[in-house]
N, C-alpha and C positions, 0 to 999 in steps of 0.2 A: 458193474462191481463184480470182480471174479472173487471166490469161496476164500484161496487164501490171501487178498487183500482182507476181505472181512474179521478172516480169521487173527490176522496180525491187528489188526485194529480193537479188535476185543480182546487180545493178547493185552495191548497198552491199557485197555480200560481194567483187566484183573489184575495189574500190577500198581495202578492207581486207587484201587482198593483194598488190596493187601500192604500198599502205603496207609494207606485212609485209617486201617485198623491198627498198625503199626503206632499211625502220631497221633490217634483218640488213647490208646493206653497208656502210651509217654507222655501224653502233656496230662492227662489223669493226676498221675504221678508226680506232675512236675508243676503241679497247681499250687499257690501259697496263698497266703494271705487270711481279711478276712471273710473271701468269699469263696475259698478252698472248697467246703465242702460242697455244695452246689455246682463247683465249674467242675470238678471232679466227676460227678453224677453224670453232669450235663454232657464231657466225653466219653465218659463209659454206655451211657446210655445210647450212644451213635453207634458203637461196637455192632452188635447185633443187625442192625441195617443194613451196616459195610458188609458185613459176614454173608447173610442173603445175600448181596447184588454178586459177590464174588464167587460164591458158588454159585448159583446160576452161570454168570460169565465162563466158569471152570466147565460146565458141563456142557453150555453150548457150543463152546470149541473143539471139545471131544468130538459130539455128536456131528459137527461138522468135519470130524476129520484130524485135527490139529491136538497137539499137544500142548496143554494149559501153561503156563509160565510160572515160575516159582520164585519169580525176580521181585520187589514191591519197588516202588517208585522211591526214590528219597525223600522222605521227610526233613521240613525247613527247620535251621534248630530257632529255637526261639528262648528265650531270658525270661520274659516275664507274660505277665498273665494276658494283658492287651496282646502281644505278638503272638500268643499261642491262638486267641482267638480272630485276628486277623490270618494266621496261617490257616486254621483250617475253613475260613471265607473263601478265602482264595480257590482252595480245593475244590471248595464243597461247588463254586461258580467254574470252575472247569471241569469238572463232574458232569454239571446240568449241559456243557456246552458241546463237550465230549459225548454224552447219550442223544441230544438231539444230532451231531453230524450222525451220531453211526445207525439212529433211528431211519434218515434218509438213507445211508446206504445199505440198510437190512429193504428197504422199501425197494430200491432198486434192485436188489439181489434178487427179492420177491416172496420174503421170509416174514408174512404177517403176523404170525406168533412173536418172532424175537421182534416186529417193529410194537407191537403194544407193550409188554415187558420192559422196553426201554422207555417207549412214552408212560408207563409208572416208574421206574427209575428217573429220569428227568424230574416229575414228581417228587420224588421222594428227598431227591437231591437240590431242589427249591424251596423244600421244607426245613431243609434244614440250614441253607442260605439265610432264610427269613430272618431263622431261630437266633441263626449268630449276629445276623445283623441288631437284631432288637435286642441284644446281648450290649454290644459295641456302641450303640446309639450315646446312650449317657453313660459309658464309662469315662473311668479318669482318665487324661492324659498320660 
């Protein structure tokens, strides 16, 4: 794994988190019903998380050399309460899938700081998979 492969791959992961923060405040927002105020909570309260992994991410590409990215991923648009919370499953499992490849290839670089960093990122990003899942289990159709 040469520095700026790495670098560009952590480039995609702060732009998938500067999406992440993007669609936890817009679907915030964009919550109805009568379980609004709680799915509300429930995306803002993710904000803060996304925010750490993405400053970290910002600074590890400095310090490796590279210029952090200012781009965010697109955000899916979603209608109603179920697709917001299937949209941010989705993420939150590319997230976890995305920190375990680039945990292997911080491993191979030979970058044991940024490989633990990620393996709690991974963490933290199955945490919140769970969350939504057990959100989604018995919601309505």
């Amino acid at each position: 794994m040469d520095k700026q492969t790495l670098i560009d791959h952590l480039n995609e992961d702060l732009a998938g988190e500067l999406g992440a923060i993007i669609q936890y405040i817009t679907y915030a927002a964009k919550a109805t019903g009568p379980y609004r105020p709680q799915l509300s909570q429930f995306f803002l309260a993710e904000v803060a998380d996304e925010q750490m992994h993405a400053q970290f991410l910002a600074n590890k590409i400095v310090a490796l050399g590279g210029e952090p990215t200012t781009s965010a991923r697109p955000v899916p648009a979603a209608a109603t309460n179920r697709e917001m919370l299937e949209a941010v499953l989705a993420a939150e499992r590319q997230a976890t899938n995305d920190y375990s490849q680039r945990a292997k290839e911080a491993e191979e670089f030979g970058d044991k700081g940024l490989v633990v960093q990620l393996e709690d990122m991974v963490r933290d990003e199955s945490g919140h998979s769970e969350e939504t899942e057990r959100i989604l289990r018995d919601w309505p159709l």
